[in-house]
Biopython code that builds the backbone (N, CA, C, O; Angstrom):
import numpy as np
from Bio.PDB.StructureBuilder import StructureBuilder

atoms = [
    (1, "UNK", "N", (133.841, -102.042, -163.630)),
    (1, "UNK", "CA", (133.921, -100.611, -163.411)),
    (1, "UNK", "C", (135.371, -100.211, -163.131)),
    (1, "UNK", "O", (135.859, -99.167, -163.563)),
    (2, "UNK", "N", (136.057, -101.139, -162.351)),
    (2, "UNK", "CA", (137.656, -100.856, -161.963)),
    (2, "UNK", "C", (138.480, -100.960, -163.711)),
    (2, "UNK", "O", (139.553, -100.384, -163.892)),
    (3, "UNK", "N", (138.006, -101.511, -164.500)),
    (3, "UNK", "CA", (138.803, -101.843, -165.411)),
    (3, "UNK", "C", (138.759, -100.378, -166.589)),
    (3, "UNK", "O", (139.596, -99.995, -167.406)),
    (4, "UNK", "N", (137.358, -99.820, -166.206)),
    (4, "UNK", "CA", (136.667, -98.252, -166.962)),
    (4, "UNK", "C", (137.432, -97.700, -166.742)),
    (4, "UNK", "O", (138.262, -97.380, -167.593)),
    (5, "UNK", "N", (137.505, -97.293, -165.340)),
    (5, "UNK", "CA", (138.598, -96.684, -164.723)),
    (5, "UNK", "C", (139.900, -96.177, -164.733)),
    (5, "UNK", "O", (140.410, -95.058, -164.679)),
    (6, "UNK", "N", (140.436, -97.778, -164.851)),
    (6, "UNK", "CA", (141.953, -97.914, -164.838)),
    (6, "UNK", "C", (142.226, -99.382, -165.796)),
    (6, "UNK", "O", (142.366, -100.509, -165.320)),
    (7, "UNK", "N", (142.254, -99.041, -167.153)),
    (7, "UNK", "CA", (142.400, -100.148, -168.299)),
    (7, "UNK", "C", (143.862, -101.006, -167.568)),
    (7, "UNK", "O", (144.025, -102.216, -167.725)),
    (8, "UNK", "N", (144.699, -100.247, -166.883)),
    (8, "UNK", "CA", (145.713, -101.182, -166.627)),
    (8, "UNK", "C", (145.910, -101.823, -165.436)),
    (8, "UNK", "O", (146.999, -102.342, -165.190)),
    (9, "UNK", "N", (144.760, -101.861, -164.466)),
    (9, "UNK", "CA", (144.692, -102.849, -163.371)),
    (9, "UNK", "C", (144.600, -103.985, -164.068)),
    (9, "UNK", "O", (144.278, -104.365, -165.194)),
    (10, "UNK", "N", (145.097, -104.538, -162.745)),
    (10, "UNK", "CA", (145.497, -106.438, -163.546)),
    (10, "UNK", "C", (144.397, -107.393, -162.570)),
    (10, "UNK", "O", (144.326, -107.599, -161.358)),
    (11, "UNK", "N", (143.486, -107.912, -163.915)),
    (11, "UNK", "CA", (142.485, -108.351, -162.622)),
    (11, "UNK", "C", (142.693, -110.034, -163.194)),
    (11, "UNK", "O", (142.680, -110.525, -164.323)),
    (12, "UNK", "N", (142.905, -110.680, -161.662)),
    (12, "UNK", "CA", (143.152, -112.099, -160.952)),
    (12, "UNK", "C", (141.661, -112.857, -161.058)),
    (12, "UNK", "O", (140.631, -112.197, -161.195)),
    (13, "UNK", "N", (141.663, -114.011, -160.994)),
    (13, "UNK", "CA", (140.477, -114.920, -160.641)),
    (13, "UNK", "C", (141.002, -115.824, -160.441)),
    (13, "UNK", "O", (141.891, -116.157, -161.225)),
    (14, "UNK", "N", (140.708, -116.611, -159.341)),
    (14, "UNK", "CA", (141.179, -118.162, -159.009)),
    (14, "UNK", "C", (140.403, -118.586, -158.131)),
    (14, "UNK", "O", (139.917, -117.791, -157.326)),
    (15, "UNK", "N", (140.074, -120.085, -158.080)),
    (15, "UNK", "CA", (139.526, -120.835, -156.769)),
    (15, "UNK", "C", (138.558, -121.729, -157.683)),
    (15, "UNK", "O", (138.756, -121.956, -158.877)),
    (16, "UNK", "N", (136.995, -122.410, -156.581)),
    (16, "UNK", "CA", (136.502, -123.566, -157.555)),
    (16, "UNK", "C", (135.856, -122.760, -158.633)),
    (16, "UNK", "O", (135.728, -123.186, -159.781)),
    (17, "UNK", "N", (135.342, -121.264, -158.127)),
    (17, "UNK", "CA", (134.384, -120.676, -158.869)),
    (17, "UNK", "C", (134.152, -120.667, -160.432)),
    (17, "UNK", "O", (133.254, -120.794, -161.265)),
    (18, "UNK", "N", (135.632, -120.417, -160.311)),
    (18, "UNK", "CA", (135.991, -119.975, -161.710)),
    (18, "UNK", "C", (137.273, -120.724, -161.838)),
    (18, "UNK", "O", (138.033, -119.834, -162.219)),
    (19, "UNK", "N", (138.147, -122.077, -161.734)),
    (19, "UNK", "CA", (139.448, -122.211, -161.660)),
    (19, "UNK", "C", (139.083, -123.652, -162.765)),
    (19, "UNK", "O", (140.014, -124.094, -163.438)),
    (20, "UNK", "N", (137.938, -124.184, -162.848)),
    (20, "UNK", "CA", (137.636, -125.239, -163.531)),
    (20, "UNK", "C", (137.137, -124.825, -165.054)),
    (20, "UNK", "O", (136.873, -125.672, -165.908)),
    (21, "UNK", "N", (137.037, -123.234, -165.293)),
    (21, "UNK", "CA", (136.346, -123.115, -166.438)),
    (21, "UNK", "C", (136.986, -121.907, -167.080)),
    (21, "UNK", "O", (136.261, -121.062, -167.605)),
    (22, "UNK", "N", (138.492, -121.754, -167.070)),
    (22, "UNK", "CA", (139.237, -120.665, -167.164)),
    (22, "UNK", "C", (139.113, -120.233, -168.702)),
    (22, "UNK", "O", (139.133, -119.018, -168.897)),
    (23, "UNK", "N", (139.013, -120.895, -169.589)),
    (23, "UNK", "CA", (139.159, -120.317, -170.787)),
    (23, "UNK", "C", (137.374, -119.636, -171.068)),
    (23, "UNK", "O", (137.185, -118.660, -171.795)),
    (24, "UNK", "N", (136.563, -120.160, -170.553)),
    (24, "UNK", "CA", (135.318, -119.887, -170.447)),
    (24, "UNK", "C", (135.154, -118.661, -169.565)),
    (24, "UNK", "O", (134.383, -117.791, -169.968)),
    (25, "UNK", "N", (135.556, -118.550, -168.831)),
    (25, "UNK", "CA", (135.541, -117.449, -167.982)),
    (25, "UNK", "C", (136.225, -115.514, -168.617)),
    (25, "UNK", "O", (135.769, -114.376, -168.508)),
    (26, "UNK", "N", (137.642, -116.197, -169.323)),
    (26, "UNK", "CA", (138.414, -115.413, -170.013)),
    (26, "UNK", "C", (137.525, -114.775, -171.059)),
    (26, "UNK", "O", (137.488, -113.562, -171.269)),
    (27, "UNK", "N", (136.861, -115.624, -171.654)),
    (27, "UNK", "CA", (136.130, -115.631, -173.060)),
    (27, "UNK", "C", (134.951, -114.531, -173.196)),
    (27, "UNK", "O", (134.800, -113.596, -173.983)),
    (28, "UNK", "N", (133.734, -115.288, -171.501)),
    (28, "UNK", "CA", (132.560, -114.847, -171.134)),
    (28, "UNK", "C", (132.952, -113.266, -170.647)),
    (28, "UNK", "O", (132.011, -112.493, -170.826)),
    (29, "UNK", "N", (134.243, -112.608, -170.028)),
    (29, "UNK", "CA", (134.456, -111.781, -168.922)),
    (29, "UNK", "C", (135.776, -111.248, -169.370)),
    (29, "UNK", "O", (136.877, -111.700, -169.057)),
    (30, "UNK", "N", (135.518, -110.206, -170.160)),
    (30, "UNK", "CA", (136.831, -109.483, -171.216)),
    (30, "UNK", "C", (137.388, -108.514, -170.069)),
    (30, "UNK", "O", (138.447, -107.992, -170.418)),
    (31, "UNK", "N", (136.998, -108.171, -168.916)),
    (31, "UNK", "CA", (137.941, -107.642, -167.882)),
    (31, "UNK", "C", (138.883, -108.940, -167.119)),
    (31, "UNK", "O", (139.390, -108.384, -166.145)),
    (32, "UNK", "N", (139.137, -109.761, -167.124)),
    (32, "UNK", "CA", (139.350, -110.641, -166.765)),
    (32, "UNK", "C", (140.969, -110.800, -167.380)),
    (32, "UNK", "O", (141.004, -111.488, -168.400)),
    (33, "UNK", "N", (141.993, -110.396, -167.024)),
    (33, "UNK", "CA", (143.191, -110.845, -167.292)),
    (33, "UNK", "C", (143.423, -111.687, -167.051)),
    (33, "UNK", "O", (144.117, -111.988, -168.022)),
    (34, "UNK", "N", (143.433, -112.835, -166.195)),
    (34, "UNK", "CA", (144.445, -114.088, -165.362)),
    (34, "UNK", "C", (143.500, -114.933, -164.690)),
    (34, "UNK", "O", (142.879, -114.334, -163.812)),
    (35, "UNK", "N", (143.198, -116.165, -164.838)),
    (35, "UNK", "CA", (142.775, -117.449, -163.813)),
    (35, "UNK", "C", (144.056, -118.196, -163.534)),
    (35, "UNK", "O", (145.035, -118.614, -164.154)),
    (36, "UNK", "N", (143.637, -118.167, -162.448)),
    (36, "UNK", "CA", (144.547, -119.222, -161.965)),
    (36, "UNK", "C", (143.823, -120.435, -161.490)),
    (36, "UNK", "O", (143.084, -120.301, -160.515)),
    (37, "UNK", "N", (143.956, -121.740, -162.126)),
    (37, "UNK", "CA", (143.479, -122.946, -161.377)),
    (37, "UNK", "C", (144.408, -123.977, -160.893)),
    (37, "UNK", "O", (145.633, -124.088, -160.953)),
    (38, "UNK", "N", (143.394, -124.756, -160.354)),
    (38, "UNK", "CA", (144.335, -125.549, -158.608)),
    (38, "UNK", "C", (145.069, -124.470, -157.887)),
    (38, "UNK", "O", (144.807, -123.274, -158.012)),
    (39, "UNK", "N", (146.033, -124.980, -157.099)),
    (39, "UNK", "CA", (146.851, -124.389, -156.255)),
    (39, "UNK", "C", (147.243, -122.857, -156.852)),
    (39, "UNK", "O", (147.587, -122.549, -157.994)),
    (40, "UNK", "N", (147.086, -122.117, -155.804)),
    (40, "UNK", "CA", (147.358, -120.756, -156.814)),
    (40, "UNK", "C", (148.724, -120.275, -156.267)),
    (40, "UNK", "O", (149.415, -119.756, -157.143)),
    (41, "UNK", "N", (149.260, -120.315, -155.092)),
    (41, "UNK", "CA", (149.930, -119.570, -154.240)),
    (41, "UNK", "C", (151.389, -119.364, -155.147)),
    (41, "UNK", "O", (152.035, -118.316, -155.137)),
    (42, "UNK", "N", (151.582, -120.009, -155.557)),
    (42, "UNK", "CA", (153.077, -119.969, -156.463)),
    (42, "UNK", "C", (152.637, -119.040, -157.935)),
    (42, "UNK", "O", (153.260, -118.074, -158.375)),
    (43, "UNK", "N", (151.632, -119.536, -158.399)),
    (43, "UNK", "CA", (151.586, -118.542, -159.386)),
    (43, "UNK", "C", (150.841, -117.364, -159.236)),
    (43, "UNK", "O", (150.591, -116.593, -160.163)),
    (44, "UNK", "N", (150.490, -117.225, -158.089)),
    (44, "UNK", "CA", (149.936, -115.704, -157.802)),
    (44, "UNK", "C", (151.479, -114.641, -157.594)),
    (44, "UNK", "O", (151.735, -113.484, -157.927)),
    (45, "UNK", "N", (152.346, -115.832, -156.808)),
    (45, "UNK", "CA", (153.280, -114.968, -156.696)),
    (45, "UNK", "C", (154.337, -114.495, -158.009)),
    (45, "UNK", "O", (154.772, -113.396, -158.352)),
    (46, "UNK", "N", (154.451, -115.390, -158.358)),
    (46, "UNK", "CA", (154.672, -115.216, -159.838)),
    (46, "UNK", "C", (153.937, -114.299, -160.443)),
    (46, "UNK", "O", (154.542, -113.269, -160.741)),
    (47, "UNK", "N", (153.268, -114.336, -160.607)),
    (47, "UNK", "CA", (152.004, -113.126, -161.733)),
    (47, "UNK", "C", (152.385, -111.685, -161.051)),
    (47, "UNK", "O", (152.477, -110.603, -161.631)),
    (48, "UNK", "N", (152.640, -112.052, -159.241)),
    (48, "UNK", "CA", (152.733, -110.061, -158.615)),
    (48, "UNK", "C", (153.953, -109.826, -159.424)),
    (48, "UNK", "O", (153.996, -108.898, -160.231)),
    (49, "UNK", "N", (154.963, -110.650, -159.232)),
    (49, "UNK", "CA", (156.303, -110.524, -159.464)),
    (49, "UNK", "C", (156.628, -109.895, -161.189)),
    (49, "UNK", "O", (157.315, -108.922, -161.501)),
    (50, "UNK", "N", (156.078, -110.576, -161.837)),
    (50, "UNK", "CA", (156.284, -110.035, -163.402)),
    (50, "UNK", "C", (155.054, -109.024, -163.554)),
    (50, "UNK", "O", (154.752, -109.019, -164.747)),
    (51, "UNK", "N", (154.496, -108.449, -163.067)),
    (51, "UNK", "CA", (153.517, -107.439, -162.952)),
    (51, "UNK", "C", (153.996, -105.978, -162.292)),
    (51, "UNK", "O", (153.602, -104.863, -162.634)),
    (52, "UNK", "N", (154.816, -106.260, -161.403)),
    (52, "UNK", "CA", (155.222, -105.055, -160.890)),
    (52, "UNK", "C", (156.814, -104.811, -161.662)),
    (52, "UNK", "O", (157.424, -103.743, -161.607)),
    (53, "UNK", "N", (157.338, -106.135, -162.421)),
    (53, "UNK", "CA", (158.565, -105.732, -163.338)),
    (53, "UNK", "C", (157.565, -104.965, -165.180)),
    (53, "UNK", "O", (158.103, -104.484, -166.178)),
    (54, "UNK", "N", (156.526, -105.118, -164.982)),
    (54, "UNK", "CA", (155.641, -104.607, -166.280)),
    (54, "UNK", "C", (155.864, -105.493, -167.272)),
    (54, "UNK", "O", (156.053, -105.102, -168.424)),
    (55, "UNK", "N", (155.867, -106.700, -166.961)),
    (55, "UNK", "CA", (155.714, -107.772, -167.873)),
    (55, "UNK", "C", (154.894, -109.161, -167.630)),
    (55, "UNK", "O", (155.317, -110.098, -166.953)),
    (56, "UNK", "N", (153.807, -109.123, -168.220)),
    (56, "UNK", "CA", (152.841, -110.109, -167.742)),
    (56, "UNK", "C", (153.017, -111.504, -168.513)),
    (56, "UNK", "O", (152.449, -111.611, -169.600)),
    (57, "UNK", "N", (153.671, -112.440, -168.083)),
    (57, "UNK", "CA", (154.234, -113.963, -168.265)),
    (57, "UNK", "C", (152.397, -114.544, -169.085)),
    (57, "UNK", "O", (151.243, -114.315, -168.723)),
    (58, "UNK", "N", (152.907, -115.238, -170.121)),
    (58, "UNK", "CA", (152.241, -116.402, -170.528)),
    (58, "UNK", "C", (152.097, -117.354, -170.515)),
    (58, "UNK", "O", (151.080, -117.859, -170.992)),
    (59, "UNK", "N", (153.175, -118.124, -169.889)),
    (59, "UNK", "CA", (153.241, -119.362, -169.526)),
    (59, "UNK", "C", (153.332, -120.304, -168.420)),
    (59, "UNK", "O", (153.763, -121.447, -168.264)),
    (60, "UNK", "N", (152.551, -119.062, -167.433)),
    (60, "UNK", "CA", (153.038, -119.445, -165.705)),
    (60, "UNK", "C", (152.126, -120.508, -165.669)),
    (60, "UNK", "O", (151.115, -120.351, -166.353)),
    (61, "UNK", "N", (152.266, -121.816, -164.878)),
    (61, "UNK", "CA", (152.171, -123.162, -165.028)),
    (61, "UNK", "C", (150.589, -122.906, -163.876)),
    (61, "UNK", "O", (150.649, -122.361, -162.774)),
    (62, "UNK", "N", (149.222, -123.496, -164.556)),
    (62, "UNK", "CA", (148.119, -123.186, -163.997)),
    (62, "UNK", "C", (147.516, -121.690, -164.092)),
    (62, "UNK", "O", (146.782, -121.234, -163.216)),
    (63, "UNK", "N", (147.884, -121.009, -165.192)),
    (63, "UNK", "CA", (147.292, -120.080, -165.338)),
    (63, "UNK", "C", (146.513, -119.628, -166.632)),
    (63, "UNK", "O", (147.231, -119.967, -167.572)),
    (64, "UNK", "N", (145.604, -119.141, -167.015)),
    (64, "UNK", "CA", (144.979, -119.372, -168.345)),
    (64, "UNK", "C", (144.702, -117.678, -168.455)),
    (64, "UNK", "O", (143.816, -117.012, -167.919)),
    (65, "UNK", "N", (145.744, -117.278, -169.307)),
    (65, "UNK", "CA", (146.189, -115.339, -169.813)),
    (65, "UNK", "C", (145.242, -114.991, -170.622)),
    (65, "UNK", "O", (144.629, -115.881, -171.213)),
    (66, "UNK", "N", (144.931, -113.709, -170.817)),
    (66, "UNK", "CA", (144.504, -113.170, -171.892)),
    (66, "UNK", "C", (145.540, -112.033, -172.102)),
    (66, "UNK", "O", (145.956, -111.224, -171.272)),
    (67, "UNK", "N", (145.915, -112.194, -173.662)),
    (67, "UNK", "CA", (146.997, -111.516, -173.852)),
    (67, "UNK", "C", (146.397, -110.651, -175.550)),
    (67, "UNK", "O", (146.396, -111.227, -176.638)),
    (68, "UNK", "N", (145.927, -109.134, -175.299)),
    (68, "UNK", "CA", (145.320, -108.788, -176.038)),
    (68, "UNK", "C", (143.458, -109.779, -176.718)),
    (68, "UNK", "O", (142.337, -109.762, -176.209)),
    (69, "UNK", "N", (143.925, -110.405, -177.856)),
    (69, "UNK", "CA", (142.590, -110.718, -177.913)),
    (69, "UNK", "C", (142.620, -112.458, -178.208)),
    (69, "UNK", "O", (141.743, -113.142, -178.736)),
    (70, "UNK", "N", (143.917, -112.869, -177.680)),
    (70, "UNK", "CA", (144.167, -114.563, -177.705)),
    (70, "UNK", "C", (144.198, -114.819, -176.180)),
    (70, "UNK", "O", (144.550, -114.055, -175.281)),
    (71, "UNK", "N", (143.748, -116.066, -176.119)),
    (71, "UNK", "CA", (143.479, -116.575, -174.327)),
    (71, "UNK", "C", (144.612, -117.705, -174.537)),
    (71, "UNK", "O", (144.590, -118.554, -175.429)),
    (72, "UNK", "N", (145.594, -117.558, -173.561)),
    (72, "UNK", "CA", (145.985, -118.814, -173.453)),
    (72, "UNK", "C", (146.667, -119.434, -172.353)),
    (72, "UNK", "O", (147.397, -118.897, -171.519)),
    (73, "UNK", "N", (146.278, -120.825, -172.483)),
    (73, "UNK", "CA", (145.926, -121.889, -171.131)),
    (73, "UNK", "C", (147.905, -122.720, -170.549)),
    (73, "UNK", "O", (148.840, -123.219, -171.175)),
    (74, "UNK", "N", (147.715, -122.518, -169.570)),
    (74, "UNK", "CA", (148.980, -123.476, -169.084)),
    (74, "UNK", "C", (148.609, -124.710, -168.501)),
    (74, "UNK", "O", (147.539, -124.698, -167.892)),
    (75, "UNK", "N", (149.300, -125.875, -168.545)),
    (75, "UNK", "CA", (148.561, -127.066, -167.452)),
    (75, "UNK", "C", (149.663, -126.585, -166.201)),
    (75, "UNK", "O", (150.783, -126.077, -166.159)),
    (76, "UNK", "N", (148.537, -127.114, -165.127)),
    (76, "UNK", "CA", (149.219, -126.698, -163.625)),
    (76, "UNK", "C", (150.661, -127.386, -163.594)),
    (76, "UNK", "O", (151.045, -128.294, -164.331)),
    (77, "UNK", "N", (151.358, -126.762, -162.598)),
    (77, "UNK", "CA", (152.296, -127.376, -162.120)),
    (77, "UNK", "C", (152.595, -128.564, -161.461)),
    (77, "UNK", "O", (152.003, -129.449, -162.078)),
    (78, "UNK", "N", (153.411, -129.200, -160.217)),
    (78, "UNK", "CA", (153.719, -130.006, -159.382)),
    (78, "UNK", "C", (153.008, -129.682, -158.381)),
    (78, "UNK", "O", (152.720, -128.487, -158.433)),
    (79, "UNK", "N", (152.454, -130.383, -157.189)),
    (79, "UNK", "CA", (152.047, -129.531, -155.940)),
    (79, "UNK", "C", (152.498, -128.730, -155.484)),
    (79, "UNK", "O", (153.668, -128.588, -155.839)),
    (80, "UNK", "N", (152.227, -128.187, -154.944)),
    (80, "UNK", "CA", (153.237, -127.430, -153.800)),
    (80, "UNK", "C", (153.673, -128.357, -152.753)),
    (80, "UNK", "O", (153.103, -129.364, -152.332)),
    (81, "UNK", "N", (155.110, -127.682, -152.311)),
    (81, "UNK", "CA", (155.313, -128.812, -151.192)),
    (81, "UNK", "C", (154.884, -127.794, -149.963)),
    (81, "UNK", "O", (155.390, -126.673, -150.008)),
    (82, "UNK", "N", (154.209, -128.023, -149.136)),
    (82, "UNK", "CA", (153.614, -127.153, -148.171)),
    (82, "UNK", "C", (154.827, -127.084, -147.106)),
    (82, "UNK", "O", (154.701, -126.136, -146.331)),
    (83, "UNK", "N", (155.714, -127.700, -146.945)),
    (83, "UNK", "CA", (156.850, -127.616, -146.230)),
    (83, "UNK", "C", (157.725, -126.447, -146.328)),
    (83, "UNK", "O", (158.359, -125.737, -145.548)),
    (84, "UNK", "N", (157.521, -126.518, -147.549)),
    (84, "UNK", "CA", (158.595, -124.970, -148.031)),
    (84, "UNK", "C", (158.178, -123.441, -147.745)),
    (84, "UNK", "O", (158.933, -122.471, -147.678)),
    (85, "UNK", "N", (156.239, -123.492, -147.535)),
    (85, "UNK", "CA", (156.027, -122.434, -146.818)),
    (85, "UNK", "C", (156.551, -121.697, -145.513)),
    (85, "UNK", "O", (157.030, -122.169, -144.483)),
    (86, "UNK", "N", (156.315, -120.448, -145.877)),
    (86, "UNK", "CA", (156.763, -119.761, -144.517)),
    (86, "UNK", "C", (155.674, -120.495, -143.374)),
    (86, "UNK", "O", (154.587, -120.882, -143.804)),
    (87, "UNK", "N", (156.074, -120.703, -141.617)),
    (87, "UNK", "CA", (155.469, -120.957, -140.613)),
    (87, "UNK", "C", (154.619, -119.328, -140.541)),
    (87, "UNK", "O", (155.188, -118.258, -140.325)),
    (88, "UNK", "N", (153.193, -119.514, -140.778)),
    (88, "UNK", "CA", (153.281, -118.092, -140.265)),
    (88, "UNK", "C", (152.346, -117.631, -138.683)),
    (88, "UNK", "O", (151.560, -116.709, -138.464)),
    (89, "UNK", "N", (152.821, -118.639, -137.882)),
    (89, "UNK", "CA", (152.642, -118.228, -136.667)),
    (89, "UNK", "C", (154.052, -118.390, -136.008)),
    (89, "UNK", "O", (153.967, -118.383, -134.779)),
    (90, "UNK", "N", (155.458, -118.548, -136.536)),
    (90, "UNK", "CA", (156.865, -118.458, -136.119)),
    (90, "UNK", "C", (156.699, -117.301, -135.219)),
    (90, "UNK", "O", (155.838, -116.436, -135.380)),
    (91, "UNK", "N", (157.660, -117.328, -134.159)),
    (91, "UNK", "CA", (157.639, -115.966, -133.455)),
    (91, "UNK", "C", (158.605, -115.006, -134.296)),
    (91, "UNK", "O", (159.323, -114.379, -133.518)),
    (92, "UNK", "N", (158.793, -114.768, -135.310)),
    (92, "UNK", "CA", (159.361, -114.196, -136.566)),
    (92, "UNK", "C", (158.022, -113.117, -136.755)),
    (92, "UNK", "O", (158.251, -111.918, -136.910)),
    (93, "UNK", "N", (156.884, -113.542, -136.735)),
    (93, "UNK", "CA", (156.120, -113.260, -137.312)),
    (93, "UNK", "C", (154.758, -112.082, -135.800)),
    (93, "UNK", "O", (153.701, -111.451, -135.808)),
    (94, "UNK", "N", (155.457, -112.352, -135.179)),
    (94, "UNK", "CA", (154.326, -112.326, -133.367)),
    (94, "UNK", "C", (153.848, -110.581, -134.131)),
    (94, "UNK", "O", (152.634, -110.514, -134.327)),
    (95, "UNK", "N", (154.480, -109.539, -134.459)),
    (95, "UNK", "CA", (153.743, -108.278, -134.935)),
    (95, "UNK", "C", (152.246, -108.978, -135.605)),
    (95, "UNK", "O", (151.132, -108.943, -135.083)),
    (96, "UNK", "N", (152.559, -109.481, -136.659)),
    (96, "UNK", "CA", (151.456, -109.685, -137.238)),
    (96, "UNK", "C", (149.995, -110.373, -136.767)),
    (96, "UNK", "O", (148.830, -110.018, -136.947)),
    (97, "UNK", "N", (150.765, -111.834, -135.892)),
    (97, "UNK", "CA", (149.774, -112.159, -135.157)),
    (97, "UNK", "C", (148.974, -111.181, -134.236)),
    (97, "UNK", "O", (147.754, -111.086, -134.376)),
    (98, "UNK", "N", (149.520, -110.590, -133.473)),
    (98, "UNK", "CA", (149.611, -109.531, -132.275)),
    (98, "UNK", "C", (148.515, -108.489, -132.853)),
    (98, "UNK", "O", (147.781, -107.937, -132.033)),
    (99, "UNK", "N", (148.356, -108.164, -134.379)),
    (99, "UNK", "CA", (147.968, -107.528, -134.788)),
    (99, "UNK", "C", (146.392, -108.064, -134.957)),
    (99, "UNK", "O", (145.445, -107.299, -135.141)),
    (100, "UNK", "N", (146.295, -109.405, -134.868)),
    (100, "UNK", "CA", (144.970, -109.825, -135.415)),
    (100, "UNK", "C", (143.964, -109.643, -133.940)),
    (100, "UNK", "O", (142.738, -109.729, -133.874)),
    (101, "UNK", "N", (144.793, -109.411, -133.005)),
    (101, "UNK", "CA", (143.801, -108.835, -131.517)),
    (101, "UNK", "C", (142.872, -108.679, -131.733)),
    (101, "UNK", "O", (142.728, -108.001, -132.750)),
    (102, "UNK", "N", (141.305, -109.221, -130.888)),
    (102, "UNK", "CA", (140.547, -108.723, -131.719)),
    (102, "UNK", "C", (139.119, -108.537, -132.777)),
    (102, "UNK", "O", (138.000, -108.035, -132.675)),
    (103, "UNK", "N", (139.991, -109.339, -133.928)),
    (103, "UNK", "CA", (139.493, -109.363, -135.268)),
    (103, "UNK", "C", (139.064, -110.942, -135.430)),
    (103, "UNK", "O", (139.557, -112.029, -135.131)),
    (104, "UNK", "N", (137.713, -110.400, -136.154)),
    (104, "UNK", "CA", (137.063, -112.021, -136.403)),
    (104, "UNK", "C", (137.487, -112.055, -138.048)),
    (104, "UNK", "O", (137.329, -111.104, -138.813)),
    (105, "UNK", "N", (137.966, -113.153, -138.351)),
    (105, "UNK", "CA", (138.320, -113.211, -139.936)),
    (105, "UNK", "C", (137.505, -114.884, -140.093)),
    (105, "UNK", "O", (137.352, -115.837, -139.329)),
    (106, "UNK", "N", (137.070, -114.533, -141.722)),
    (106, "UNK", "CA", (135.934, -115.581, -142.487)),
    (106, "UNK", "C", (136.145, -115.668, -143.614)),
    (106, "UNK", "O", (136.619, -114.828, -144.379)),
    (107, "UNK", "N", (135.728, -116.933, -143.846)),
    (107, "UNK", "CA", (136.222, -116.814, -145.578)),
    (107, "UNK", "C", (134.726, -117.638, -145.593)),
    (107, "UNK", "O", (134.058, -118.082, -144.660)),
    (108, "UNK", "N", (134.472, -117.645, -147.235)),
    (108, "UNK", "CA", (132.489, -117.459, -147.412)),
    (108, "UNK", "C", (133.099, -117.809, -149.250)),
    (108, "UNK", "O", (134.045, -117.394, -149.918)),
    (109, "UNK", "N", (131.918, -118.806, -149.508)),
    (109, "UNK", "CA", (131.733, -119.196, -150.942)),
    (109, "UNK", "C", (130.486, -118.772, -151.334)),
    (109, "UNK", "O", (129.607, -118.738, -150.473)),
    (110, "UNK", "N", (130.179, -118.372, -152.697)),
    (110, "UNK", "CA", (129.203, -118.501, -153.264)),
    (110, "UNK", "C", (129.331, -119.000, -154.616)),
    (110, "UNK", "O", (130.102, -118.743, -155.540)),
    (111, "UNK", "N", (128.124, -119.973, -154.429)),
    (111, "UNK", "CA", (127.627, -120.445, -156.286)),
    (111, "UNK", "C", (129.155, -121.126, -156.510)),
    (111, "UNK", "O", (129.820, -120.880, -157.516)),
    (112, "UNK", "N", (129.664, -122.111, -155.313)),
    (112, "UNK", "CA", (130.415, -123.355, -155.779)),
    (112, "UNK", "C", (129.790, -124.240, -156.975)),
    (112, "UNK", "O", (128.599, -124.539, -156.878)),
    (113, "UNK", "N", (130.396, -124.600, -157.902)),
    (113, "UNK", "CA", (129.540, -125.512, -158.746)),
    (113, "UNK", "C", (129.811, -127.016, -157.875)),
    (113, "UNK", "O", (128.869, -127.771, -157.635)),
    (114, "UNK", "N", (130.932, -127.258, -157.536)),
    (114, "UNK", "CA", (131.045, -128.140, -156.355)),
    (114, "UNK", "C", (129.814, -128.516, -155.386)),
    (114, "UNK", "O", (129.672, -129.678, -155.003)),
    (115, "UNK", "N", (128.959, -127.522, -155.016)),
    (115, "UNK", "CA", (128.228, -127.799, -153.910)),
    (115, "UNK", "C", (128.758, -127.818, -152.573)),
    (115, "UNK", "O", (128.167, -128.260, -151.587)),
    (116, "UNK", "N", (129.950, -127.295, -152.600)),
    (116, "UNK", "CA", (131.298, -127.021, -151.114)),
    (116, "UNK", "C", (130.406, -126.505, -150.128)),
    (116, "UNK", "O", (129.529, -125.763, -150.570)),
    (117, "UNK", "N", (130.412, -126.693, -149.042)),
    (117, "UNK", "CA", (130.161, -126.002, -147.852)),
    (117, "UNK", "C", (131.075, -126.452, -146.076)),
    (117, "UNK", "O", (131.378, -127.541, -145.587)),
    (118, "UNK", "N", (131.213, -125.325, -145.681)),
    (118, "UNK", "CA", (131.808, -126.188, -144.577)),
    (118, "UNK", "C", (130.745, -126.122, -143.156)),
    (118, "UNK", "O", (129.937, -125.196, -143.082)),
    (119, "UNK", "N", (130.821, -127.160, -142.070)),
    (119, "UNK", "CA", (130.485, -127.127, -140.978)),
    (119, "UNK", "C", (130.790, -126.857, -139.690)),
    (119, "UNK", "O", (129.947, -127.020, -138.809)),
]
sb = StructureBuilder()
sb.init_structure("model")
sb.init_model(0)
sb.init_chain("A")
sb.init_seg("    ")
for serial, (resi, resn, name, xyz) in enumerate(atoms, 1):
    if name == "N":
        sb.init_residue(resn, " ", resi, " ")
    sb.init_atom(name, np.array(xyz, "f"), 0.0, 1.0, " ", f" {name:<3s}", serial, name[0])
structure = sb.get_structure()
């Protein structure tokens, strides 16, 4: 319905749901601009980055495009080195924490093909 709407929202998918079956997904789900599989965090940022310059990259490493009416697949990158992330409980950061006062935050799967659950 967002895509009826507004043909030029840029719609994302990533994680187990859909990150193992990207060209299938692209194929099945013609609103579907971008999967990202494995690690997404680098190429999500990547994808905002050439998205808000109005140019949507084809070859960002773990991402599988639809570019008009051809799909096409990248193999992932290197890991991430998790070191290089920002700390984000640094006292750099205390507004934001400060901000979560409060607030209960959850994160929730459905229809893992994995069978994932946590305890």
């Amino acid at each position: 319905m967002l895509k009826r709407g507004n043909p030029g929202i840029l719609t994302v998918l990533g994680g187990p749901e859909v990150g193992h079956t990207p060209e299938k997904v692209c194929k099945d789900c013609p609103y579907v601009d971008v999967v990202v599989s494995g690690e997404g965090e680098e190429p999500f940022r990547q994808l905002l980055r050439a998205f808000l310059s109005d140019s949507l990259p084809c070859c960002l490493p773990g991402t599988t495009v639809r570019i008009e009416s051809r799909i096409l697949s990248q193999a992932g990158g290197p890991p991430l080195d998790l070191a290089a992330l920002p700390y984000l409980f640094h006292k750099e950061n205390k507004h934001y924490i400060s901000s979560l006062s409060g607030k209960v935050h959850y994160e929730t799967l459905r229809g893992c093909p994995h069978v994932c659950f946590f305890l």
